[in-house]
HTML snippet that shows the backbone in 3Dmol.js (N, CA, C, O; Angstrom):
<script src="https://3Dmol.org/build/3Dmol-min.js"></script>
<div id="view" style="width:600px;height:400px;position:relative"></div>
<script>
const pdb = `
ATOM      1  N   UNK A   1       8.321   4.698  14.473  1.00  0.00           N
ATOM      2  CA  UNK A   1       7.167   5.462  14.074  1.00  0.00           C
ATOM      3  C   UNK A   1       6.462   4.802  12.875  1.00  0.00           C
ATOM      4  O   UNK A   1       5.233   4.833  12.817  1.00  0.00           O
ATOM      5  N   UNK A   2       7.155   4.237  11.968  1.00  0.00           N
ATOM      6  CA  UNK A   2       6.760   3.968  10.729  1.00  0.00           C
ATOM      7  C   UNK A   2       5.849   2.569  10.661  1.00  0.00           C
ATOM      8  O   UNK A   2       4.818   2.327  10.034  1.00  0.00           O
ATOM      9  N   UNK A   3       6.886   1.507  11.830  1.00  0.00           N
ATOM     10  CA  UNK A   3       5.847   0.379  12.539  1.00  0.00           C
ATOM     11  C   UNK A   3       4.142   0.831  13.096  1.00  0.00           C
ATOM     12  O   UNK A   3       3.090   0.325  12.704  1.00  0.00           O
ATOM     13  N   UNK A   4       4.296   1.750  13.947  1.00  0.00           N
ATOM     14  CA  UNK A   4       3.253   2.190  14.524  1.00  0.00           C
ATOM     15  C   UNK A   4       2.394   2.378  14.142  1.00  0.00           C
ATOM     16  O   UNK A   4       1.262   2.115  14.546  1.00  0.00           O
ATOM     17  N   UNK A   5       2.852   3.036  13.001  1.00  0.00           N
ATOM     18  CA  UNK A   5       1.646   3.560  11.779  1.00  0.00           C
ATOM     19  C   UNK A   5       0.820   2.305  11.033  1.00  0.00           C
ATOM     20  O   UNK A   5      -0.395   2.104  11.056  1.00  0.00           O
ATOM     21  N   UNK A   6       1.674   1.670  10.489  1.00  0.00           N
ATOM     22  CA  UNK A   6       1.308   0.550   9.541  1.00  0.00           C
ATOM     23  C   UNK A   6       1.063  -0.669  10.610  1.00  0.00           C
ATOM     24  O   UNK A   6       0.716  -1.605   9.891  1.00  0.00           O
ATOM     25  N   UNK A   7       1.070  -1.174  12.115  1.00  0.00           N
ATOM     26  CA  UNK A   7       0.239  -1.621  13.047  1.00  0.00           C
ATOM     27  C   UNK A   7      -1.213  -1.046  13.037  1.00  0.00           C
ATOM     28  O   UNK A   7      -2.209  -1.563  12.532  1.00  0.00           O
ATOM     29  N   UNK A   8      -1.121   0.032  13.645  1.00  0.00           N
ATOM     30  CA  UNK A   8      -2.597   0.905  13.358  1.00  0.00           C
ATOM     31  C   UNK A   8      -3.352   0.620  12.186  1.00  0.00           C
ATOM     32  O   UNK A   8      -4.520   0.243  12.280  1.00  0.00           O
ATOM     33  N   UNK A   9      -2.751   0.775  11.024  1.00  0.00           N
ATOM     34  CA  UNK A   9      -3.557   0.437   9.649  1.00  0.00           C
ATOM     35  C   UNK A   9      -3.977  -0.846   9.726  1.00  0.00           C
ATOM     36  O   UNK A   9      -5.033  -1.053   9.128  1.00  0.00           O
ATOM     37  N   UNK A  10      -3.595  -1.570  10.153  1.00  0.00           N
ATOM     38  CA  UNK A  10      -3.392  -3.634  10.037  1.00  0.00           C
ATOM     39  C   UNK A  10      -4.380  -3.660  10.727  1.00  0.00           C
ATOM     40  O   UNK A  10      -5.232  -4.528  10.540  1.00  0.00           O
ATOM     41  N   UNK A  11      -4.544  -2.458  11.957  1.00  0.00           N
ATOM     42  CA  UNK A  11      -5.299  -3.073  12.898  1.00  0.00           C
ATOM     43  C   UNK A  11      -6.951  -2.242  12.327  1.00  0.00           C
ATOM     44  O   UNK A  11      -8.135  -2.396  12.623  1.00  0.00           O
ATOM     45  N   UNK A  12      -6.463  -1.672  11.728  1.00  0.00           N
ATOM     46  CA  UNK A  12      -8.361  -0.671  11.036  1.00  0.00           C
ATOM     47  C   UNK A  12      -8.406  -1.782   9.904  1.00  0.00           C
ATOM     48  O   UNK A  12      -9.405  -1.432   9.275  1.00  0.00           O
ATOM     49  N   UNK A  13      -7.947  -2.837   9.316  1.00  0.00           N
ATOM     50  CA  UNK A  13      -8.120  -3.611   8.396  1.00  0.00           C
ATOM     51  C   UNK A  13      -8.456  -4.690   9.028  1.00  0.00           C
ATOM     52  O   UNK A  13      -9.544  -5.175   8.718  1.00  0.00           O
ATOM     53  N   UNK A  14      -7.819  -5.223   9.848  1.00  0.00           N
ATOM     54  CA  UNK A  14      -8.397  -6.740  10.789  1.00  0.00           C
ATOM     55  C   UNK A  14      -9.605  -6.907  11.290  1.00  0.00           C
ATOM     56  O   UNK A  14     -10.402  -7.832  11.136  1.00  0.00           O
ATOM     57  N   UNK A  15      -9.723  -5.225  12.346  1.00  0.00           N
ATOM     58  CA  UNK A  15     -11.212  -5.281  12.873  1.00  0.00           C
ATOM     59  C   UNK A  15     -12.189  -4.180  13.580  1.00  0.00           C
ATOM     60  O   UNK A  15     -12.824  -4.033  14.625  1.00  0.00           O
ATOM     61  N   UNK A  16     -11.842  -3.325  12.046  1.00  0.00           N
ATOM     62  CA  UNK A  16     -12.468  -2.311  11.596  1.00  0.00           C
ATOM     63  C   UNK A  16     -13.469  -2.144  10.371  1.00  0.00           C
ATOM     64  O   UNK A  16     -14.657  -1.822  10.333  1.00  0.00           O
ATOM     65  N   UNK A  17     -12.522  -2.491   9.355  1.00  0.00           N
ATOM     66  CA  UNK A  17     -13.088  -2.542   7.848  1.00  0.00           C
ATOM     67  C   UNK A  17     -13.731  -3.706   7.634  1.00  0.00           C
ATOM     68  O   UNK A  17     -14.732  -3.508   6.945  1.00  0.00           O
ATOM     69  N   UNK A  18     -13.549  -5.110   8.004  1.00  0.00           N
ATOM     70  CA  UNK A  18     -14.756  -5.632   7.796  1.00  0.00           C
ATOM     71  C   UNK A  18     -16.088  -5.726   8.057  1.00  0.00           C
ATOM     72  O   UNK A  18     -16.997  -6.157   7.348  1.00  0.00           O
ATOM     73  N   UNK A  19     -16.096  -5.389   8.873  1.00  0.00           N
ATOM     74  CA  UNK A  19     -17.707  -4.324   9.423  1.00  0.00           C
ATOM     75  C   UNK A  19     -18.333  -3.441   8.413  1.00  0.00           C
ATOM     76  O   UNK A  19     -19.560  -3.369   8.331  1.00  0.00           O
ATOM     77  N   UNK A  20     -17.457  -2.690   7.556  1.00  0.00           N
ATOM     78  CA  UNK A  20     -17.809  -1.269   6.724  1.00  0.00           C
ATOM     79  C   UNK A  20     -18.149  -1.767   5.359  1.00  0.00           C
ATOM     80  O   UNK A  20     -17.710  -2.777   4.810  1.00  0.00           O
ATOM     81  N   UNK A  21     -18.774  -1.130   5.025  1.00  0.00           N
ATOM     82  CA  UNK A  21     -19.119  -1.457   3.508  1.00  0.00           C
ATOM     83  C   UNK A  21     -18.097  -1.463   2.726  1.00  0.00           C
ATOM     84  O   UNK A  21     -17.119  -1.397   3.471  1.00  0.00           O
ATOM     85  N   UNK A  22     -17.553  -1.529   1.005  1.00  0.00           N
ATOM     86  CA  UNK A  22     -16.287  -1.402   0.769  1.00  0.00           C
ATOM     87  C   UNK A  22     -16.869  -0.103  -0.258  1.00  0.00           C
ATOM     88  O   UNK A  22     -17.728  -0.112  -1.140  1.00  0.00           O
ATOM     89  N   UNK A  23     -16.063   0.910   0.240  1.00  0.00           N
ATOM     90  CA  UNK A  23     -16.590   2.147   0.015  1.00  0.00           C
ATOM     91  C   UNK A  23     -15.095   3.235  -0.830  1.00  0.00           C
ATOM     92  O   UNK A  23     -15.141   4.445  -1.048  1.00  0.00           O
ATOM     93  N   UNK A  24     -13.948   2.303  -1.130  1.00  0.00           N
ATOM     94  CA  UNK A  24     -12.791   2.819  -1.612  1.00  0.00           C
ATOM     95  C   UNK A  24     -12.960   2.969  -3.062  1.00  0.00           C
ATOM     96  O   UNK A  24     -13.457   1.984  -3.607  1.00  0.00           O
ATOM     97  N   UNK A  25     -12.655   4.003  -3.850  1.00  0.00           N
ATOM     98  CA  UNK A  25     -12.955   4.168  -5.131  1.00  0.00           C
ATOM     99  C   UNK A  25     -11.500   3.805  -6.048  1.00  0.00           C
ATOM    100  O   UNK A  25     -11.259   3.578  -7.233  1.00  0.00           O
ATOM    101  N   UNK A  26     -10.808   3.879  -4.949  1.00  0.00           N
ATOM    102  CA  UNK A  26      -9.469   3.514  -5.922  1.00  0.00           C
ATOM    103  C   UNK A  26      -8.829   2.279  -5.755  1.00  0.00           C
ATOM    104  O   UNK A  26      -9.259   1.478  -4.926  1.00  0.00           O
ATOM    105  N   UNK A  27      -7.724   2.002  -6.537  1.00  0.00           N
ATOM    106  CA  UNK A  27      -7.018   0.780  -6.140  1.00  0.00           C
ATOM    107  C   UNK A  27      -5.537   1.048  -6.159  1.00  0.00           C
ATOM    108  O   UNK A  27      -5.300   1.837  -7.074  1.00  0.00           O
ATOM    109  N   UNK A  28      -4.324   0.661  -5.436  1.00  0.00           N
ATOM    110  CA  UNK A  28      -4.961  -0.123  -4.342  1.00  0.00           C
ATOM    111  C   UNK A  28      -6.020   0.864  -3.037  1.00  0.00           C
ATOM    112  O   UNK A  28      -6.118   2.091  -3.039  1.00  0.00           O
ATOM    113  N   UNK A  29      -6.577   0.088  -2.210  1.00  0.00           N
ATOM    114  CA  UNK A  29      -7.434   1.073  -1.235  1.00  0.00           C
ATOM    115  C   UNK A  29      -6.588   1.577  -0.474  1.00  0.00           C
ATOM    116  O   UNK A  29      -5.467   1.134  -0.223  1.00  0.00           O
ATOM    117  N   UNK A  30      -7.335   2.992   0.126  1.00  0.00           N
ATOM    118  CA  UNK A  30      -6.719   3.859   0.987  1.00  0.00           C
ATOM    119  C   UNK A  30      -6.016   2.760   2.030  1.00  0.00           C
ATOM    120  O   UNK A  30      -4.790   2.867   2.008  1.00  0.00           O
ATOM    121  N   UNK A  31      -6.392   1.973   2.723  1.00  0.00           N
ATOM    122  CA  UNK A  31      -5.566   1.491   3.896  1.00  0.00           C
ATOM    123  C   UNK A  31      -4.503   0.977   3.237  1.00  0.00           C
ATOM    124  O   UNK A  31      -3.519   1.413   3.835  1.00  0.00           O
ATOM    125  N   UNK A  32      -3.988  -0.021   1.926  1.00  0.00           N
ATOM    126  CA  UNK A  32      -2.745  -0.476   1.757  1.00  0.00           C
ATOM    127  C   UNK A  32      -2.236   0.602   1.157  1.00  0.00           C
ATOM    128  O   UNK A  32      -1.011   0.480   1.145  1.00  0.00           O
ATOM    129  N   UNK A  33      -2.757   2.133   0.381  1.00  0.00           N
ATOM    130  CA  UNK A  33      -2.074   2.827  -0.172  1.00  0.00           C
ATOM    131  C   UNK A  33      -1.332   3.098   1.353  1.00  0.00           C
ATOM    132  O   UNK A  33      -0.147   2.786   1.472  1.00  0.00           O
ATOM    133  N   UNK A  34      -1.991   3.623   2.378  1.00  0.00           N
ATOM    134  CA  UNK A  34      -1.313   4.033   3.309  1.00  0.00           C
ATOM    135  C   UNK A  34      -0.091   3.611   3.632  1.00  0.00           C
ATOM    136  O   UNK A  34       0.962   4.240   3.520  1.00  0.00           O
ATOM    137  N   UNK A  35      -0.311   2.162   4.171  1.00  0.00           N
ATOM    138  CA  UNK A  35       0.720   1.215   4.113  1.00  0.00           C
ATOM    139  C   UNK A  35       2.520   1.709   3.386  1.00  0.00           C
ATOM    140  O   UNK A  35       3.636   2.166   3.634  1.00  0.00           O
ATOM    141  N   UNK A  36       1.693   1.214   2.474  1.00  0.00           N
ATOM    142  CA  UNK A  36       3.083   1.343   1.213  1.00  0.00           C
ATOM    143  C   UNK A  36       3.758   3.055   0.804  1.00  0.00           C
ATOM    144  O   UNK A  36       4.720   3.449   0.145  1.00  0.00           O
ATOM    145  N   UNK A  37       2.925   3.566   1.407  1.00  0.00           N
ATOM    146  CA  UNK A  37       3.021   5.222   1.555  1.00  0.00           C
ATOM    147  C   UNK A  37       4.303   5.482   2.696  1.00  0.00           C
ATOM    148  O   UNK A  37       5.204   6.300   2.509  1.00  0.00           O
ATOM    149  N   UNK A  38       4.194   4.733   3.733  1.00  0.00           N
ATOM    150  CA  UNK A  38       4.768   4.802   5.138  1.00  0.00           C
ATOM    151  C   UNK A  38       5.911   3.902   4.901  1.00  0.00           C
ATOM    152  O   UNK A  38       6.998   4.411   5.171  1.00  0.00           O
ATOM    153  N   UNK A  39       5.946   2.264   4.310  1.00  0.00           N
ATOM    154  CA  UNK A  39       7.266   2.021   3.718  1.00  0.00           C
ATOM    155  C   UNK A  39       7.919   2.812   3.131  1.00  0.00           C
ATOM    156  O   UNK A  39       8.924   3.209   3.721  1.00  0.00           O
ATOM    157  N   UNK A  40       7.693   3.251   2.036  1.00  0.00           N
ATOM    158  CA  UNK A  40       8.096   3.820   0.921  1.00  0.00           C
ATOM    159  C   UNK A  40       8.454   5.357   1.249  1.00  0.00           C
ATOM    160  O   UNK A  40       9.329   5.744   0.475  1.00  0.00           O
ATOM    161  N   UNK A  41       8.255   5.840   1.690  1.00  0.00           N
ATOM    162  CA  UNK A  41       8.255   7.297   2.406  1.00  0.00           C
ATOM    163  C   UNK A  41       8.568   7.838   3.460  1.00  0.00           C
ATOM    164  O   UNK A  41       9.201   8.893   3.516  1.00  0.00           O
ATOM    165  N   UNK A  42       8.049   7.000   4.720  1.00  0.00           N
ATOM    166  CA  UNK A  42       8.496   6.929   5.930  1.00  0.00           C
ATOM    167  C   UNK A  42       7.174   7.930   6.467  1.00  0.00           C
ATOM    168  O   UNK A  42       6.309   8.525   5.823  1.00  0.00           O
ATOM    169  N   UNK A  43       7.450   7.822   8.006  1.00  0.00           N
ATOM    170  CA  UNK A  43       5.850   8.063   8.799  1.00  0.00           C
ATOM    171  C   UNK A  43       5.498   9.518   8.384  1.00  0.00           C
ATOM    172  O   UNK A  43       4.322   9.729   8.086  1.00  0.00           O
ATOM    173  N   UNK A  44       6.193  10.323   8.343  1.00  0.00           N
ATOM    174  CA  UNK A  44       6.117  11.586   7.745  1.00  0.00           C
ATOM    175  C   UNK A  44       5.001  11.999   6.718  1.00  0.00           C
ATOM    176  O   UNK A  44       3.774  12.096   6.751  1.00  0.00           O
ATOM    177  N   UNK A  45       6.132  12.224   5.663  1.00  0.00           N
ATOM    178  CA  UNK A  45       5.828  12.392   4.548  1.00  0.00           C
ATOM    179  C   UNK A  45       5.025  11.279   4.188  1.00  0.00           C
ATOM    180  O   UNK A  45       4.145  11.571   3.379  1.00  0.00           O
ATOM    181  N   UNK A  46       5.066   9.907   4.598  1.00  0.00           N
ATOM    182  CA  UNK A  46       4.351   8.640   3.996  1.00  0.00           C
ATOM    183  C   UNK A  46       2.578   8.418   4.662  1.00  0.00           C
ATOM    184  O   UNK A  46       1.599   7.862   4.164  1.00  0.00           O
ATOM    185  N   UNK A  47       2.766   9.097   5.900  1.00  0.00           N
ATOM    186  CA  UNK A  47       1.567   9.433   6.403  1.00  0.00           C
ATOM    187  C   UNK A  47       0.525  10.675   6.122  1.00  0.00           C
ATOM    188  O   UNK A  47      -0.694  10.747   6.279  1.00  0.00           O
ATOM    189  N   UNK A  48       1.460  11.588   5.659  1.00  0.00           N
ATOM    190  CA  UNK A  48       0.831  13.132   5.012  1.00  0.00           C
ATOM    191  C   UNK A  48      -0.206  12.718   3.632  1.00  0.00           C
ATOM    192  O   UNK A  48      -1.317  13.210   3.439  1.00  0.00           O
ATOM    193  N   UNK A  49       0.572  11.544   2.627  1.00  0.00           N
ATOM    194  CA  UNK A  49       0.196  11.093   1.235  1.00  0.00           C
ATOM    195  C   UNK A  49      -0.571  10.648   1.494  1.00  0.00           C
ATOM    196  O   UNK A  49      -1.563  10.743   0.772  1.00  0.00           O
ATOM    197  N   UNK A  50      -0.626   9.736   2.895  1.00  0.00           N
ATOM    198  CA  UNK A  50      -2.120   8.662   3.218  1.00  0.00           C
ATOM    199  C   UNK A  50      -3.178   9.329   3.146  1.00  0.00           C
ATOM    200  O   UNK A  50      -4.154   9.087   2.437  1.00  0.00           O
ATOM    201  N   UNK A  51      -2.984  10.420   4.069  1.00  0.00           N
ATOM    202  CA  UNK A  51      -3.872  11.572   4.823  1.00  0.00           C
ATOM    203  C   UNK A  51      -4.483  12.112   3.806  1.00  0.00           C
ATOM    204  O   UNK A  51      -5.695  12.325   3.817  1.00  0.00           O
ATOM    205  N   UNK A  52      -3.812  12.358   2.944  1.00  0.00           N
ATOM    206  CA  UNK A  52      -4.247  13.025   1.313  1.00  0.00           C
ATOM    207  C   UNK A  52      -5.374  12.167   0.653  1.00  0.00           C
ATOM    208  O   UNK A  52      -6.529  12.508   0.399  1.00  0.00           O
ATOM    209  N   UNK A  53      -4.799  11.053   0.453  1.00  0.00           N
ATOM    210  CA  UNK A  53      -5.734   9.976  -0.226  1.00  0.00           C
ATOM    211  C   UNK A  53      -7.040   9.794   0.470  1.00  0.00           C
ATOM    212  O   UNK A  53      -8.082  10.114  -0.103  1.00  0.00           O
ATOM    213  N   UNK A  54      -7.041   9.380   1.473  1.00  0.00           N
ATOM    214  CA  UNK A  54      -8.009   9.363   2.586  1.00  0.00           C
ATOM    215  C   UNK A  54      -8.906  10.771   1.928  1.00  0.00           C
ATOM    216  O   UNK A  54      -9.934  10.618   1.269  1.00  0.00           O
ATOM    217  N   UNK A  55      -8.510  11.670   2.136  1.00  0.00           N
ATOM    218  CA  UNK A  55      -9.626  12.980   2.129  1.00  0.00           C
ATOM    219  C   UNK A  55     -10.141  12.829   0.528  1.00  0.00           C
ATOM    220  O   UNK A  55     -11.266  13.182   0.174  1.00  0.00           O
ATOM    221  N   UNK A  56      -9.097  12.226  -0.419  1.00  0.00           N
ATOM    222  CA  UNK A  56      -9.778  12.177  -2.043  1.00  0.00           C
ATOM    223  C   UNK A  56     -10.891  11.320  -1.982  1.00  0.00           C
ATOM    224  O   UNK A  56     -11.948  11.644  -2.523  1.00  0.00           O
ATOM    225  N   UNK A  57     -10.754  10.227  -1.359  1.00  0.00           N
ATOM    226  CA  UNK A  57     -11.433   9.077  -1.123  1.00  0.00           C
ATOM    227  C   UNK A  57     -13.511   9.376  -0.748  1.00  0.00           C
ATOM    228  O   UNK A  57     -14.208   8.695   0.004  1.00  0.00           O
ATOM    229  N   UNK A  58     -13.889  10.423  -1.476  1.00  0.00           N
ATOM    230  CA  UNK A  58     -15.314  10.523  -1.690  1.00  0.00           C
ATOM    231  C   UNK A  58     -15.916  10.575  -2.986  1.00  0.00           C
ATOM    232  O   UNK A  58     -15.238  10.559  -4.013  1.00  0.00           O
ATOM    233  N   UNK A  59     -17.334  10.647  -2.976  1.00  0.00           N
ATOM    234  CA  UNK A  59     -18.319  10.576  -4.185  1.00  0.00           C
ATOM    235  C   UNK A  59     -17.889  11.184  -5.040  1.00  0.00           C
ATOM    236  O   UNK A  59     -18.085  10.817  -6.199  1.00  0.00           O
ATOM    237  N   UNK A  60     -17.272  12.138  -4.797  1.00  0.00           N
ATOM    238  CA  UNK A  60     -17.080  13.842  -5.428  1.00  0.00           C
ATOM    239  C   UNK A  60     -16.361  13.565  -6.162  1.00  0.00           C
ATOM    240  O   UNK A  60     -16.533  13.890  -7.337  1.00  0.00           O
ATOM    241  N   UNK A  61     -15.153  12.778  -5.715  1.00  0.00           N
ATOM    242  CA  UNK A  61     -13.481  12.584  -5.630  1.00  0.00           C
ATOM    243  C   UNK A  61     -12.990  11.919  -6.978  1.00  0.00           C
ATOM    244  O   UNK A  61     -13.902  11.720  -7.780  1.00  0.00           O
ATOM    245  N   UNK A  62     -12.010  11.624  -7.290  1.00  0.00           N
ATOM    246  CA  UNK A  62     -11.737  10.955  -8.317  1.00  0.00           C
ATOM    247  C   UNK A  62     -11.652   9.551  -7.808  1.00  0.00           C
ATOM    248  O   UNK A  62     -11.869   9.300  -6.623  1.00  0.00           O
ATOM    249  N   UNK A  63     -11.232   8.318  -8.981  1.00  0.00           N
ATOM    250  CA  UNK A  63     -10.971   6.642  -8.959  1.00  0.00           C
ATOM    251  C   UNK A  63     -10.116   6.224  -9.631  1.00  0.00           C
ATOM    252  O   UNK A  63      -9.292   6.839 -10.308  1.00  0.00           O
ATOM    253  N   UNK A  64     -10.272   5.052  -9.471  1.00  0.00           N
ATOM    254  CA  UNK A  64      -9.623   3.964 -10.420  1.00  0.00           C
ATOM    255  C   UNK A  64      -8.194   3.975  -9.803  1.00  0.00           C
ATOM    256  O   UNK A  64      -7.917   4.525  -8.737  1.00  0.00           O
ATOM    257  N   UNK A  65      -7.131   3.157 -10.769  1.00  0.00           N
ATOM    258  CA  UNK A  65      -5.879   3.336 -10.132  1.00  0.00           C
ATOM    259  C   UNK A  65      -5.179   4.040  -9.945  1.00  0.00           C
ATOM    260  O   UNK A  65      -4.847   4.865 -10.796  1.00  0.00           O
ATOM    261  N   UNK A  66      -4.558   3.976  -8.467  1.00  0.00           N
ATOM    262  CA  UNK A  66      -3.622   5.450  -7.893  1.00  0.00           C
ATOM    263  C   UNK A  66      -2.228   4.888  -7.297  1.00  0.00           C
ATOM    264  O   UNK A  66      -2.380   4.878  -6.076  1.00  0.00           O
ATOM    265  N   UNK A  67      -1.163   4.499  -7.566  1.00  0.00           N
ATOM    266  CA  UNK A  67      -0.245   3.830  -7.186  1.00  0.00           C
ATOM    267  C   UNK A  67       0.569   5.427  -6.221  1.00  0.00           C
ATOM    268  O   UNK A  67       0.610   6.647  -6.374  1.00  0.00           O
ATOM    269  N   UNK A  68       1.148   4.263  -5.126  1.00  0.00           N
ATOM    270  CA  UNK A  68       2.361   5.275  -4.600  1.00  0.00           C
ATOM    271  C   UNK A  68       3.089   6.136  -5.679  1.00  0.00           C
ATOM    272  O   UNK A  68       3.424   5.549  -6.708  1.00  0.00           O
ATOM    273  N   UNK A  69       3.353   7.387  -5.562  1.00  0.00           N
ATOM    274  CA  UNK A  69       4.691   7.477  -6.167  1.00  0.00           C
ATOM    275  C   UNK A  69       5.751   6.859  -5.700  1.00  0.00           C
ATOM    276  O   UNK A  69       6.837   6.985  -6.264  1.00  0.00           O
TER     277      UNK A  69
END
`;
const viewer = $3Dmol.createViewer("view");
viewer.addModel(pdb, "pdb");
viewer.setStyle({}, {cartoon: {color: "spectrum"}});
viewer.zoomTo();
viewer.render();
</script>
């Protein structure tokens, strides 16, 4: 599961996001936070944190650096 996840991400980073403007307010960006969310956590819980970030990830939202816990 945890492969699957972080394939999927690799694959919205290979040839997805370079197309898109770079529109992430934090660092690292939502796709490697994801990443390291899903190592570090596992598909679960490591995908729930992504999911989280992802939705912070607007104008509104907060920035700057946001490391895994």
């Amino acid at each position: 599961m945890k492969t699957l996840l972080i394939v999927l991400v690799r694959f919205y980073q290979g040839a997805i996001s370079p197309y898109l403007p770079n529109a992430c307010r934090y660092t690292p960006t939502c796709s490697q936070y994801m990443i390291e969310a899903v190592q570090k956590h596992g598909a679960i819980r490591g995908g729930w944190m992504g999911l989280k970030r992802i939705s912070r990830c607007h104008p509104w939202g907060g920035c700057g650096y946001d490391p895994v816990p």
